[in-house]
NUVO-391694 format. One line per field, with one value per residue (C-alpha): residue in one letter; x, y, z. Coordinates in nm, 2 decimals, always signed. Example, Ala and Ser with C-alpha at 12.3 -4.5 7.8 and 13.67 -1.06 7.14 Angstrom:
<pts>
residuo <- [a; s]
x <- [+1.23; +1.37]
y <- [-0.45; -0.11]
z <- [+0.78; +0.71]
</pts>
This chain:
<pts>
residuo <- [x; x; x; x; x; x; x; x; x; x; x; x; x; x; x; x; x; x; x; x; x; x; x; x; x; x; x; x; x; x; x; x; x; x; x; x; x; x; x; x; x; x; x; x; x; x; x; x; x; x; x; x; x; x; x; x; x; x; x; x; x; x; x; x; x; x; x; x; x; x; x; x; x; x; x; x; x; x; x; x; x; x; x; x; x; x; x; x; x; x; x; x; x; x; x; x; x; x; x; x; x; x; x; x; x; x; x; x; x; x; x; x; x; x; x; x; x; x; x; x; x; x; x; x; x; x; x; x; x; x; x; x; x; x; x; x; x; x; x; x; x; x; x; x; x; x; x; x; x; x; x; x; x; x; x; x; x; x; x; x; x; x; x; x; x; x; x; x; x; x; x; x; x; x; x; x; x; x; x; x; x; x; x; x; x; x; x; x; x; x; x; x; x; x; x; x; x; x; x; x; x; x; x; x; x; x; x; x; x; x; x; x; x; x; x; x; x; x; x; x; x; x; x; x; x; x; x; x; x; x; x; x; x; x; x; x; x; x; x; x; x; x; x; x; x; x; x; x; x; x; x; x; x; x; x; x; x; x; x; x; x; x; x; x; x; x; x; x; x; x; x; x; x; x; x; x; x; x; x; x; x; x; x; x; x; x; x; x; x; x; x; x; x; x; x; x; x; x; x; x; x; x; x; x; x; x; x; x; x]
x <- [+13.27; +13.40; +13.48; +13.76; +13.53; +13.41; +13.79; +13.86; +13.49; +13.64; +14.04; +13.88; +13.69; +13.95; +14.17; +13.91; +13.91; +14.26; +14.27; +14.05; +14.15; +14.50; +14.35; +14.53; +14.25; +13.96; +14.18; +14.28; +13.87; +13.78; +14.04; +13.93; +13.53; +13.63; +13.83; +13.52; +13.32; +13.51; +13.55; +13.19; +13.13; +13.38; +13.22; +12.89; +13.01; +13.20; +12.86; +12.68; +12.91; +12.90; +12.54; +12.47; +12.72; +12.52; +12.21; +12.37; +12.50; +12.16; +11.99; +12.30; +12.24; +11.90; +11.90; +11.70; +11.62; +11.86; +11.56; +11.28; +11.31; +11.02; +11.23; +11.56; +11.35; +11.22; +11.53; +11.70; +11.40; +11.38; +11.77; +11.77; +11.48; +11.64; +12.02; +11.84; +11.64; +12.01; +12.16; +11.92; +11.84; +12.20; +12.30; +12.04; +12.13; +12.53; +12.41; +12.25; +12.53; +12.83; +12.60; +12.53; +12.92; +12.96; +12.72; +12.42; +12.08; +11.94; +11.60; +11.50; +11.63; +11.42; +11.13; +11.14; +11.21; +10.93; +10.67; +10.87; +10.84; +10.48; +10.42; +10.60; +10.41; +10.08; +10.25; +10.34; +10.05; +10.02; +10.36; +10.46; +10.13; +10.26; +10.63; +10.43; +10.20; +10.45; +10.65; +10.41; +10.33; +10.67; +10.72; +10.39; +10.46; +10.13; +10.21; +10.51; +10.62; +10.54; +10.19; +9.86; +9.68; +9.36; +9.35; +9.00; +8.91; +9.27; +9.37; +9.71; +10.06; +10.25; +10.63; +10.72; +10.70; +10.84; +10.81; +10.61; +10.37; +10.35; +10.33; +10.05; +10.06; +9.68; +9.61; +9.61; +9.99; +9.87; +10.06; +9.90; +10.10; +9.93; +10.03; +10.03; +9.84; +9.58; +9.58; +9.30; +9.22; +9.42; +9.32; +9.61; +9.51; +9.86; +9.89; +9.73; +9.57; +9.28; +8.99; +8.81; +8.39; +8.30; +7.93; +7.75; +7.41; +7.24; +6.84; +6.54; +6.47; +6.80; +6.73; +6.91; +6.99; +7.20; +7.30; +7.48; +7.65; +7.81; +7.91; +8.11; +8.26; +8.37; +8.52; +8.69; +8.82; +8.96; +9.15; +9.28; +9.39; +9.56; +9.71; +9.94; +9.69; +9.45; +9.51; +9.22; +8.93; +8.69; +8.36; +8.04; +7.86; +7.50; +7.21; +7.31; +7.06; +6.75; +6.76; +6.48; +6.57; +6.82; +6.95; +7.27; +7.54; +7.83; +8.18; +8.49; +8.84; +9.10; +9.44; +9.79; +9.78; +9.72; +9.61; +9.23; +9.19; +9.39; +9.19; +8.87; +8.95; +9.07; +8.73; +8.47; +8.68; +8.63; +8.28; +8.18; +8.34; +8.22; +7.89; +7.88; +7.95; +7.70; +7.47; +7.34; +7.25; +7.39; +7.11; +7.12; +6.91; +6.62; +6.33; +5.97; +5.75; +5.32; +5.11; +4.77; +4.49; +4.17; +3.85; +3.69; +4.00; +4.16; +4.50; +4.78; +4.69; +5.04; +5.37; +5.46; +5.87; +5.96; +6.38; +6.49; +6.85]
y <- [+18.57; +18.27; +18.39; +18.25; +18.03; +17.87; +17.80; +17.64; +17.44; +17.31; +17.25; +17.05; +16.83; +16.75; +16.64; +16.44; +16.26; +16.21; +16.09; +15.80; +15.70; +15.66; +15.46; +15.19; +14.95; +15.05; +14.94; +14.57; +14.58; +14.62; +14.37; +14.12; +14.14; +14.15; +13.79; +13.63; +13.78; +13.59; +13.29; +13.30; +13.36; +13.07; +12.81; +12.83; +12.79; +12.49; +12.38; +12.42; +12.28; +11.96; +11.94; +12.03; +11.73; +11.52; +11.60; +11.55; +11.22; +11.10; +11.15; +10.97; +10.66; +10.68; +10.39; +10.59; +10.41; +10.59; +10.59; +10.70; +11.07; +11.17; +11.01; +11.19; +11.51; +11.44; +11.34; +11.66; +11.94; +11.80; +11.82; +12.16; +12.25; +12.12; +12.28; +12.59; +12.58; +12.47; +12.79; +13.03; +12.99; +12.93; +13.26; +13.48; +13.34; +13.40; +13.73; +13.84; +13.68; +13.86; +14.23; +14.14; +14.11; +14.48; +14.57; +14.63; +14.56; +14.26; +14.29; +14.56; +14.45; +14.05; +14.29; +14.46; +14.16; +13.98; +14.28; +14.25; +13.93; +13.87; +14.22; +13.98; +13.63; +13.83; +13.96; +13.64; +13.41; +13.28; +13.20; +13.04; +12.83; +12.70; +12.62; +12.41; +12.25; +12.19; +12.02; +11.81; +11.67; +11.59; +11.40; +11.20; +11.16; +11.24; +11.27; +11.27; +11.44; +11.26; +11.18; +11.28; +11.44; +11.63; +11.90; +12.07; +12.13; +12.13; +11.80; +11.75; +11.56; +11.70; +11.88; +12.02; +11.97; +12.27; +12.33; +12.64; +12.61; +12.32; +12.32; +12.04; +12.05; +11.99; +11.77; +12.07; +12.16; +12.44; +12.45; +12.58; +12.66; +12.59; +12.76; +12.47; +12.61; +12.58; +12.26; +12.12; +11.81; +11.58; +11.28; +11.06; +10.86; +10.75; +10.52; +10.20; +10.03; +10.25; +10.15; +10.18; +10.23; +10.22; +10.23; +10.12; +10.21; +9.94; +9.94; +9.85; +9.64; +9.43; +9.10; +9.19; +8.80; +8.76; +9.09; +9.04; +8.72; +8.93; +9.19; +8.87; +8.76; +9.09; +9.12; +8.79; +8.84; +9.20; +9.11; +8.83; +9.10; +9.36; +9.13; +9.38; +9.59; +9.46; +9.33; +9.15; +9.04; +9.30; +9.25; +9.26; +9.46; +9.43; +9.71; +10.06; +10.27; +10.25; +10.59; +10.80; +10.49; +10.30; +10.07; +10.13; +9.87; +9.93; +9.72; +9.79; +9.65; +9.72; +9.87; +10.01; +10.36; +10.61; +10.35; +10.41; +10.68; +10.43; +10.14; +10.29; +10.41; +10.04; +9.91; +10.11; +10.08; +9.70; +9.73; +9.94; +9.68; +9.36; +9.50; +9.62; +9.22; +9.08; +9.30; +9.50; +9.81; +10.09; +10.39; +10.72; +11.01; +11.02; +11.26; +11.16; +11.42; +11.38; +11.61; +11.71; +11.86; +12.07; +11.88; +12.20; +12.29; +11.96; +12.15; +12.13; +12.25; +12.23; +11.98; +11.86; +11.72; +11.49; +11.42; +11.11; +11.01]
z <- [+13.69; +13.91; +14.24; +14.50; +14.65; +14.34; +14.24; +14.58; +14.56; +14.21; +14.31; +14.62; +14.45; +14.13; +14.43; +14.58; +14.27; +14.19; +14.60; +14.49; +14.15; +14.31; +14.61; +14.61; +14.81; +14.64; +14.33; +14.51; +14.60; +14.28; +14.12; +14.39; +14.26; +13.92; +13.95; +14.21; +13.88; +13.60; +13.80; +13.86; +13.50; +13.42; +13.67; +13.52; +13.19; +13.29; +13.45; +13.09; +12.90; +13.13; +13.13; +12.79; +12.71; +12.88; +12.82; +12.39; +12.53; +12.65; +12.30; +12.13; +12.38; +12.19; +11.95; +11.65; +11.29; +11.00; +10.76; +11.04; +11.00; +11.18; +11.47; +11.44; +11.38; +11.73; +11.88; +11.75; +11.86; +12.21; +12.21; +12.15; +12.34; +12.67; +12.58; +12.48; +12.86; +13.01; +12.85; +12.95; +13.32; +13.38; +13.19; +13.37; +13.71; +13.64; +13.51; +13.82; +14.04; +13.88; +13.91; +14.28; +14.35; +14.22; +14.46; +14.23; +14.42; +14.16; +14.35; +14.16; +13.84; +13.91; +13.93; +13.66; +13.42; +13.55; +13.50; +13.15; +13.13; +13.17; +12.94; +12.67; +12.71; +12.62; +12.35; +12.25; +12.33; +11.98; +11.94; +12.24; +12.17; +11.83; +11.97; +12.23; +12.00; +11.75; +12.01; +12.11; +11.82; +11.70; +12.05; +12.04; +11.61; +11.56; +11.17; +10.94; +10.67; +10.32; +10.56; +10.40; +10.67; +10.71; +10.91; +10.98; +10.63; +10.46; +10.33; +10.20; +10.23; +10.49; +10.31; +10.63; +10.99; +11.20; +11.53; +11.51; +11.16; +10.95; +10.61; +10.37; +10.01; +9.83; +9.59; +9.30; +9.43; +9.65; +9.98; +10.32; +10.58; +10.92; +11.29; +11.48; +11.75; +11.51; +11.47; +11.69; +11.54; +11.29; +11.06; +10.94; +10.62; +10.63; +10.93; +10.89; +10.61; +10.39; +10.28; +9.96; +9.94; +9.57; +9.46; +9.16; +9.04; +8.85; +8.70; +8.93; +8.60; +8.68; +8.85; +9.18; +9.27; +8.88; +8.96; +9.33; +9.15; +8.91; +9.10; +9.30; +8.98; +8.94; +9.28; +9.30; +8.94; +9.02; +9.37; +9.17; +8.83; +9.11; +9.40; +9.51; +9.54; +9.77; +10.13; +10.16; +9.87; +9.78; +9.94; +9.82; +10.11; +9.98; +9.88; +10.05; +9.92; +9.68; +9.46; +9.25; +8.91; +9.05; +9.30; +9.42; +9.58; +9.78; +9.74; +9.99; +9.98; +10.24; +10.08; +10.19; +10.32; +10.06; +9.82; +9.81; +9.54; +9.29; +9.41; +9.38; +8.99; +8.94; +9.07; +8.91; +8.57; +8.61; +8.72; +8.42; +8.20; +8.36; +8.38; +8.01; +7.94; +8.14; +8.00; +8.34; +8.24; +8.44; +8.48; +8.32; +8.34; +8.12; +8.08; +8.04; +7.83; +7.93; +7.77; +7.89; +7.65; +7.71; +7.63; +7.39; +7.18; +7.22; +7.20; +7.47; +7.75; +7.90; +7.93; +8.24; +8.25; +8.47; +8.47; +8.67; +8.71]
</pts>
């Protein structure tokens, strides 16, 4: 049961209370910090809008190619990446001024979010390595999309170039998507001219001197067929390597980008056929049988096979 004391204790303290809610200065204090608080709030938007403005206006000065999209993809990320920067230091600094003019100690709270902080960036290691890498290679335009790329042991054309994975489509349609903080080393096929190494095995029986002359015919007479596919004639490099039953030449023409898997098909179709008419003889496998027999029973002793190809 409350005594007397405990009423008074209670009375006392509503009208302590009631005394400062109706304080009239700790009201004009209070209205005074909350306008420095939203004109601080409004200066520092006014501050990001202006330099967020101008940092947009810089990228438009830009003179950028309609059709190069790899180049208005690079334009745009570093765009937001730098607006994106603007927004948030400016935001966490107004943050911390508006709680300091309330009287909140911000030293404590700067602690804390960098102990935070640094508890997230481990967290987030990977990711904040893609974002970089992926940045990085859309600023230095190490590849494109519609670029067929090889990347470690994935080749592919590239579909999609984000700024934290990147996406290749393979030759059978599969797609691989790729962090690019894994992406250590690339291989463009797609940047300057290709080249095209065809070889073509021909008998040791062959005259090689007739042989080298028709492989020219066949070269000259191909770059002449497919002029808008070659860049420069094909070449007749020589003997690259001599094989088990076969010698085996080496031809290379220089292409467009890309253009070395059609150019290749096109060459060895018309070396088979240019061959065939000249009468070389291309080398197949074939299988020798000897046979050994034992003096007393003059039977078979054994059969030895031999396959050369």
């Amino acid at each position: 049961m409350a005594t007397n004391k405990d009423v008074q204790d209670s009375v006392a303290q509503v009208d302590r209370i009631f005394a400062q809610v109706m304080d009239a200065d700790m009201w004009i204090r209070f209205g005074l910090k909350l306008l420095i608080a939203l004109i601080i709030i409004a200066g520092f938007y006014i501050l990001m809008r202006i330099l967020t403005g101008a940092v947009s206006r810089l990228f438009t000065i830009r003179k950028i190619n309609e059709h190069d999209s790899l180049a208005q993809r690079q334009n745009e990320t570093l765009l937001k990446l730098l607006q994106n920067a603007i927004r948030y230091v400016l935001g966490i600094v107004m943050l911390l001024t508006v709680l300091s003019q309330f009287g909140i100690n911000i030293t404590g709270l700067v602690a804390s979010a960098g102990i935070a902080g640094l508890a997230i960036s481990f967290g987030a290691k990977n990711l904040v390595q893609d974002i970089i890498t992926g940045a990085f290679i859309i600023f230095e335009r190490q590849f494109k999309v519609g670029d067929f790329v090889r990347v470690g042991l994935i080749e592919g054309v590239v579909t999609e170039l984000g700024i934290r994975t990147t996406k290749l489509k393979g030759l059978n349609g599969e797609i691989h998507i790729i962090p690019n903080g894994q992406i250590l080393q690339v291989t463009n096929f797609s940047v300057d001219n290709s080249f095209a190494l065809v070889d073509v095995q021909v008998s040791y029986e062959e005259d090689l001197e007739r042989v080298e002359q028709v492989l020219h015919q066949i070269a000259n007479a191909t770059t002449e067929k497919y002029t808008d596919m070659f860049i420069e004639p094909i070449q007749m490099l020589g003997v690259q390597t001599l094989g088990p039953s076969e010698v085996v030449y080496r031809l290379m023409a220089e292409v467009p980008p890309m253009q070395h898997f059609q150019a290749g098909r096109l060459i060895r179709k018309e070396l088979k056929q240019g061959l065939e008419l000249e009468g070389i003889k291309i080398p197949y496998p074939r299988m020798v049988m000897m046979n050994t027999e034992q003096g007393n029973g003059g039977q078979a002793d054994g059969a030895k096979n031999v396959q050369s190809s």
